[in-house]
DRENKOLFI-397951 format. One record per residue (C-alpha): chain; y, z, x. Coordinates in nm, 4 decimals, m for minus. Layout:
<migus>
A	Y	Z	X
...
</migus>
This chain:
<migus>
A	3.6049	m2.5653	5.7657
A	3.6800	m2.2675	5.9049
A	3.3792	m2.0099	6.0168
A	3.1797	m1.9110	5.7589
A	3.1025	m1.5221	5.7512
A	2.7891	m1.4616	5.6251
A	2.5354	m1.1583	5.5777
A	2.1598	m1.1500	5.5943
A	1.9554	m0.9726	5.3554
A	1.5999	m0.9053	5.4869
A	1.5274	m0.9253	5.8484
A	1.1867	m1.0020	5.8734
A	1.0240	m1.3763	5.9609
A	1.2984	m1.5245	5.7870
A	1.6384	m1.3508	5.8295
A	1.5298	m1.2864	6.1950
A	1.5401	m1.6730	6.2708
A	1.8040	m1.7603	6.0471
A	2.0338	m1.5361	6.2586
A	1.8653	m1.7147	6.5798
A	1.9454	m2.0485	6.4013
A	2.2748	m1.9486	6.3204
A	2.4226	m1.9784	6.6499
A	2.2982	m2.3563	6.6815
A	2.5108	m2.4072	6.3329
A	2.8534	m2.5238	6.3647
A	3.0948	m2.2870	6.1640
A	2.8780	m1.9661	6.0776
A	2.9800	m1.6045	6.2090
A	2.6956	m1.3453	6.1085
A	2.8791	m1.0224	6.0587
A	2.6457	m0.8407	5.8913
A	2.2422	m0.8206	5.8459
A	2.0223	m0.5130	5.6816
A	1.6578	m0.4121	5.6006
A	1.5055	m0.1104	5.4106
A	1.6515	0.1436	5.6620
A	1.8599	0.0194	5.8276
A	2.2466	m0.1986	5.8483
A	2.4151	m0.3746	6.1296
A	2.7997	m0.4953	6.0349
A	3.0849	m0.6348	6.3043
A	3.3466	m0.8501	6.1259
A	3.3794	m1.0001	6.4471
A	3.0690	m1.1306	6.4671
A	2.7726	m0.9633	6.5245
A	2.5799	m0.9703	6.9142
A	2.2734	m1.2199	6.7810
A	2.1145	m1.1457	7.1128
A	2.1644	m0.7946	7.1497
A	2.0277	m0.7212	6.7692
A	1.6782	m0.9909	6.8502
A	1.6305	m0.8588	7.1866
A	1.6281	m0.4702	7.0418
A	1.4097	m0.5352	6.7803
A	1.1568	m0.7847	6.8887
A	0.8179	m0.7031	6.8149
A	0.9164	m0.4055	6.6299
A	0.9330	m0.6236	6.2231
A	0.7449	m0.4536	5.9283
A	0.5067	m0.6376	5.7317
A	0.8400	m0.6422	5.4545
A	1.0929	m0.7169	5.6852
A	1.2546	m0.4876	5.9142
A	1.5113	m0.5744	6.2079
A	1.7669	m0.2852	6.2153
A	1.5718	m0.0009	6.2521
A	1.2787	0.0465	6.4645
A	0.9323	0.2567	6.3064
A	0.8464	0.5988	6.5318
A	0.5695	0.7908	6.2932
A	0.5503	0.8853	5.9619
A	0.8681	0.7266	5.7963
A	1.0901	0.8656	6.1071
A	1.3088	0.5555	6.1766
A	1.5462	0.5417	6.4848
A	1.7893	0.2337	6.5037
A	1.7062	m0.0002	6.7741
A	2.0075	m0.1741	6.7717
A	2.3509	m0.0326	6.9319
A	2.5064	m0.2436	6.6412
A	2.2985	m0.0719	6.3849
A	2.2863	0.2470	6.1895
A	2.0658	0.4126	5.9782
A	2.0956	0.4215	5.5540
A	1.9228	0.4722	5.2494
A	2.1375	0.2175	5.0621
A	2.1237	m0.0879	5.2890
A	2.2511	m0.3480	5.0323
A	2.4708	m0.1464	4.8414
A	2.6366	m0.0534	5.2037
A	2.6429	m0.4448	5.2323
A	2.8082	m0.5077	4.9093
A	3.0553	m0.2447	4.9917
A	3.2023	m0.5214	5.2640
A	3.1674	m0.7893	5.0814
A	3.5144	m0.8980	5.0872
A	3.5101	m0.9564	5.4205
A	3.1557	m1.1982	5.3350
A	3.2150	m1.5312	5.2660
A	2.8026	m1.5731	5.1841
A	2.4548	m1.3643	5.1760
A	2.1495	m1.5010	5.2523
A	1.9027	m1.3168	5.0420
A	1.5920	m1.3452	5.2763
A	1.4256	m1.0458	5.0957
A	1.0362	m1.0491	5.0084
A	1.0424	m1.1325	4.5975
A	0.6865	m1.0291	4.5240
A	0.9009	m0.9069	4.2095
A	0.9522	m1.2005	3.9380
A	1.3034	m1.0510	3.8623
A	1.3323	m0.8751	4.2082
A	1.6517	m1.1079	4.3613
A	1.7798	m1.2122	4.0102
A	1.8300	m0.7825	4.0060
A	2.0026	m0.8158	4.3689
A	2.2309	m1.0628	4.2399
A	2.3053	m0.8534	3.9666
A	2.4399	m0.6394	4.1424
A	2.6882	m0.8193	4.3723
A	2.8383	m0.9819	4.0265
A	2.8237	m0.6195	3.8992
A	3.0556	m0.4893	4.2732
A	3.2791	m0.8562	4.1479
A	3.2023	m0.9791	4.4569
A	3.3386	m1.3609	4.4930
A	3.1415	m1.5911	4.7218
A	2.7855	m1.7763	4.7518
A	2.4492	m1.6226	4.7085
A	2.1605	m1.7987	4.8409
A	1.7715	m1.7416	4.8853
A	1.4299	m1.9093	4.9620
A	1.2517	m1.8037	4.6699
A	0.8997	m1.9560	4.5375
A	0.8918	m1.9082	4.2311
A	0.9178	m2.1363	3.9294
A	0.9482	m1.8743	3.6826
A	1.2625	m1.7051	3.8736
A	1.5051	m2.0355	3.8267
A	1.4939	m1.9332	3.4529
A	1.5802	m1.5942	3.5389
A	1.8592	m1.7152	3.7235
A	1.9861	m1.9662	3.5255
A	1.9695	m1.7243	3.2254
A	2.2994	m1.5056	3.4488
A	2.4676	m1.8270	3.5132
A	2.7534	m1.7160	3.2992
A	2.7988	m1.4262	3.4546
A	2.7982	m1.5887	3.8192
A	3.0738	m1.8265	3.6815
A	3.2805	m1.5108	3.5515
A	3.2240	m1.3357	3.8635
A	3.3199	m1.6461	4.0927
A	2.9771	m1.6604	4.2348
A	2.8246	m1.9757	4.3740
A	2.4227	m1.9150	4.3574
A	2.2199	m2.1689	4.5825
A	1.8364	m2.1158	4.4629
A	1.5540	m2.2293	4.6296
A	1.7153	m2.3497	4.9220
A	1.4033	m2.3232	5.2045
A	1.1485	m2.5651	5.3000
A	0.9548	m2.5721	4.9744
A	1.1341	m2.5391	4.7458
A	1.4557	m2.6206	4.9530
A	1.4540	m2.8833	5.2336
A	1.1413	m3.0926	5.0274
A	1.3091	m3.0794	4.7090
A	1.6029	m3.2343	4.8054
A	1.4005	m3.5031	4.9834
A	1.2195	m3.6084	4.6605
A	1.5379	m3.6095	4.4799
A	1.6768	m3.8801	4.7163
A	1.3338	m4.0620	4.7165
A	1.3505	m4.0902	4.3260
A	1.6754	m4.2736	4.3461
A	1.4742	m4.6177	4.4273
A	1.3222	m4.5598	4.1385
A	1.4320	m4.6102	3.7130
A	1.1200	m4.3791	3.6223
A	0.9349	m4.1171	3.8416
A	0.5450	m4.0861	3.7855
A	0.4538	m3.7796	4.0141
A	0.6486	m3.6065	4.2774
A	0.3406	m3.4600	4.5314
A	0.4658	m3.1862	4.8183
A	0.2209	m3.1309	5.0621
A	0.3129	m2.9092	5.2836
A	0.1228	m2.7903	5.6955
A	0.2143	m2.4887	5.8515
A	0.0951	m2.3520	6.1872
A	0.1556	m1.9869	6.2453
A	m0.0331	m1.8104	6.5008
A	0.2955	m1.6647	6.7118
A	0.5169	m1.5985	6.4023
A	0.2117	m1.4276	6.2046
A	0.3596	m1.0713	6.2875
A	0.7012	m1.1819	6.1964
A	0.5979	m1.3597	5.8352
A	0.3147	m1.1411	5.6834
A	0.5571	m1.0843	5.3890
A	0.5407	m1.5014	5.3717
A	0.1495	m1.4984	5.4065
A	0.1635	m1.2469	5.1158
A	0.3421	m1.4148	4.9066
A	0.1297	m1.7109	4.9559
A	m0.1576	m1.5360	4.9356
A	m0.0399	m1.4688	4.5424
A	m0.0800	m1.8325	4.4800
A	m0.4674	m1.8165	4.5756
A	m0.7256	m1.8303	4.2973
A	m0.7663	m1.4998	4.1546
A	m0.4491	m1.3348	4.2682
A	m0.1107	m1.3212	4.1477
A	0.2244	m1.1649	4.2409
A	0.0823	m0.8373	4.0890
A	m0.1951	m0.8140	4.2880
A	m0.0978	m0.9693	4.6058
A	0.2216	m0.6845	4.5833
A	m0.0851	m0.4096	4.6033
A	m0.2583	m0.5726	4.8794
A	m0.3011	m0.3215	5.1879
A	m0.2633	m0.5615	5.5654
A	m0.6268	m0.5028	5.5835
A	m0.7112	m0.6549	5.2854
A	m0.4838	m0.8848	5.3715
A	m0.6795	m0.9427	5.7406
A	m0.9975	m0.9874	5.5435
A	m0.9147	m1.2750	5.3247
A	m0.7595	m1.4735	5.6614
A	m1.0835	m1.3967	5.7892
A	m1.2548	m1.5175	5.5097
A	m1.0984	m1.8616	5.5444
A	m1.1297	m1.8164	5.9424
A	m0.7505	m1.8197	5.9259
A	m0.6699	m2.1765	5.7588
A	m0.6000	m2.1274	5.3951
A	m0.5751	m2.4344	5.1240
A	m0.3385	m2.3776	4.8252
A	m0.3438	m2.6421	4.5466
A	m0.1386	m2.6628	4.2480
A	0.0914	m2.3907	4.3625
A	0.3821	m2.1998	4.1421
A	0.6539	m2.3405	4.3266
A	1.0114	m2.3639	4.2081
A	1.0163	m2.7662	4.2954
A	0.9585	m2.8298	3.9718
A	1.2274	m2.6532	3.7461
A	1.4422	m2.7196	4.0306
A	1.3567	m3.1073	4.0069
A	1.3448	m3.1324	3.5795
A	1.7212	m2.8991	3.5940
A	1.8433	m3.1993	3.8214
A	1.6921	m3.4322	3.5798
A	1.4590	m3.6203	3.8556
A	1.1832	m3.5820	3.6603
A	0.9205	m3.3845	3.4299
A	0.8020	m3.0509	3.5884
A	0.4674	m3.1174	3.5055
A	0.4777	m3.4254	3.7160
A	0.5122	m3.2251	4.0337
A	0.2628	m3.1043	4.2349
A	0.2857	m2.8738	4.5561
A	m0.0069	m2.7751	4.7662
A	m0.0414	m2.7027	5.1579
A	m0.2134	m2.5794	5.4335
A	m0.1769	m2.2571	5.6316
A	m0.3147	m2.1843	5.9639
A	m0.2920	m1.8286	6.1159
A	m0.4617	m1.8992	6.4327
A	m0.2738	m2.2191	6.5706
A	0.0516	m2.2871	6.6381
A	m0.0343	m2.6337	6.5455
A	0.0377	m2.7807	6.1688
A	m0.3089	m2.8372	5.9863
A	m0.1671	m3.1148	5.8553
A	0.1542	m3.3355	5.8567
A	0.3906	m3.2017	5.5683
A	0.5189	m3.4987	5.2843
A	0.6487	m3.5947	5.0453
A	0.5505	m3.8598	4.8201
A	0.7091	m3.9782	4.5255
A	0.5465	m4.2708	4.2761
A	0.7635	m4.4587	3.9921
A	0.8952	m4.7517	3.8421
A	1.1357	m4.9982	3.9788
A	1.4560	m5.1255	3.7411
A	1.2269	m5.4996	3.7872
A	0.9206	m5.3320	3.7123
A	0.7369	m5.2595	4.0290
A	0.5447	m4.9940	4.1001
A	0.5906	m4.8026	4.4297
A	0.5416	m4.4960	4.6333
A	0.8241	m4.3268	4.8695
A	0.6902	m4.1072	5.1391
A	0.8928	m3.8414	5.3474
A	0.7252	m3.7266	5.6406
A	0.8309	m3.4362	5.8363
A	0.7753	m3.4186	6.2654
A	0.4407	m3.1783	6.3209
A	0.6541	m3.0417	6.5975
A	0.9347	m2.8897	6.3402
A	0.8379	m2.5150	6.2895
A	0.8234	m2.3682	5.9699
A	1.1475	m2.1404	6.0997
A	1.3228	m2.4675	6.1774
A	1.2227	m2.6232	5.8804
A	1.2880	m2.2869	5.6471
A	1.6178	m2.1852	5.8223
A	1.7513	m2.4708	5.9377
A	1.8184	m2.6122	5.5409
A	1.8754	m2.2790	5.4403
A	2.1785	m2.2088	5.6335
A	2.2793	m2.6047	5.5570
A	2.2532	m2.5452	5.2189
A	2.4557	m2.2243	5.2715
A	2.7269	m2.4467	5.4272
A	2.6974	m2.6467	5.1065
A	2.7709	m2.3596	4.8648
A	3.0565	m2.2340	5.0750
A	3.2377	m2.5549	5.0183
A	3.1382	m2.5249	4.6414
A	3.2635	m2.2455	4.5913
A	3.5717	m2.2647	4.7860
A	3.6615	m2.5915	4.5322
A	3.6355	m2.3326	4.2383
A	3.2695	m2.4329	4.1945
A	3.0588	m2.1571	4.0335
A	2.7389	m2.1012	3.8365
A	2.3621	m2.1789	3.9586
A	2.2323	m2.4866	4.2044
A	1.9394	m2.6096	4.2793
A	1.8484	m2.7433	4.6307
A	1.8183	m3.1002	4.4180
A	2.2522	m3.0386	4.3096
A	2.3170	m3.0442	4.6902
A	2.2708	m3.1613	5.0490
A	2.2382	m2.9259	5.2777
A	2.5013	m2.9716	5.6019
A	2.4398	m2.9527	5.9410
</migus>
């Protein structure tokens, strides 16, 4: 397969490492990454280094690589790839024939928020793959309900397609396979984050929406120092049971199993770089000669949540490419694909 020219939407936590990833990746060329003020584009490839180096330690809490913060709202782009704009995604979209996939690493503390992005590359008739890391179960229906127009547009949508929901997903769809009947599908999930805090409070928001009491509403109005006092309050390790997590659509669209059978739930800690707890999967069911059994998936403690979030994301990238490139469009799930290295 020849390289793969992709764009990153978003350069916080996320799209920062998954253009530091990239360059272990066999076959991708990043040409083109953006945040709120700012866009960097060379259709030759972009200088990974160069963009990281002038930008590190300069992200905003909702992403920001491009374009460096100086004051109140006066932005100044740090990168000598980079330039300053209003319309960052539209100025994206506007090269998007030269873009053989996006990687929509965008906060969505919006229920429709990247179902409206994709709108409007099918609306520009751009032809390629879309894909994102989204959370949310309630956003697969969203996206399904535009599959038509992704198919008319020759867009190949990859949904889903971090960690969880992503990476974990696609590991309980191959554990179900020993099984004729799945009983429950449990994600449990560790994260350590004490030197990538600055780069992922947009994650730690989001996840903070999942909390008792809290929702995507609320958690969207939540200033970094409320934000700084609920960490506190949990002295910086935060449970989450029962969380909203796309897993389950994705796994009931793929026909695994029932959504209400699945279960994800985790651990962050803010203060270590070490995982609270080891991140699995575990899926119960029903042999074809009747036994009962459990399949576990275990990931290594040592895997980051970056390597573990942007390392399937860019696989499952890969994936779509060579989807869509057969004539393959519409909406997948991380559960209607393996990722590739």
């Amino acid at each position: 397969m020849h390289d793969i020219r992709f764009a990153v939407l978003g350069t916080g936590g996320i799209g920062r490492r998954a253009l530091d990833v990239s360059r272990e990746k066999p076959g991708l060329l990043p040409v083109a990454a953006c945040d709120r003020n700012g866009i960097a584009i060379d259709h030759d490839g972009l200088d990974v280094d160069e963009l990281l180096a002038a930008t590190e330690g300069n992200v905003a809490s909702d992403g920001g690589v491009a374009v460096k913060q100086h004051g109140a709202g006066a932005g100044v782009v740090a990168s000598a790839q980079a330039r300053s704009t209003e319309t960052p995604i539209e100025d994206i979209i506007a090269e998007s024939d030269a873009i053989d996939a996006v990687l929509i690493a965008l906060p969505n503390l919006e229920h429709d928020f990247i179902p409206r992005v994709a709108e409007r590359f099918t609306g520009a008739g751009y032809e390629g793959v879309l894909v994102d890391v989204l959370k949310r179960s309630r956003v697969i229906g969203m996206l399904d309900g535009r599959a038509d127009s992704f198919e008319e547009s020759g867009i190949t949508f990859v949904c889903g397609a971090g960690a969880t929901p992503g990476f974990l997903t696609g590991a309980a769809a191959l554990a179900a396979q020993s099984f004729v009947e799945i009983e429950s599908v449990e994600i449990h999930w560790g994260v350590g984050l004490k030197s990538g805090y600055e780069d992922n409070r947009g994650t730690v928001r989001e996840d903070i929406a999942h909390l008792p009491g809290y929702d995507i509403e609320t958690a969207r109005e939540l200033t970094d120092e409320v934000i700084e006092e609920i960490v506190d309050e949990h002295d910086g390790v935060i449970e989450f049971e029962e969380m909203e997590h796309a897993d389950d659509v994705l796994l009931e669209r793929a026909g695994i199993c029932d959504a209400d059978d699945v279960s994800v739930g985790g651990i962050l800690d803010v203060r270590s770089d070490e995982k609270p707890t080891t991140t699995t999967v575990s899926v119960t069911g029903r042999t074809f000669d009747g036994e009962h059994a459990t399949n576990t998936f275990e990931l290594g403690d040592e895997t980051s949540m970056a390597a573990n979030v942007n390392g399937p994301a860019l696989g499952y990238l890969k994936a779509g490419v060579r989807r869509n490139r057969a004539g393959e469009y519409g909406v997948f799930g991380p559960a209607d694909l393996m990722p590739e290295f």
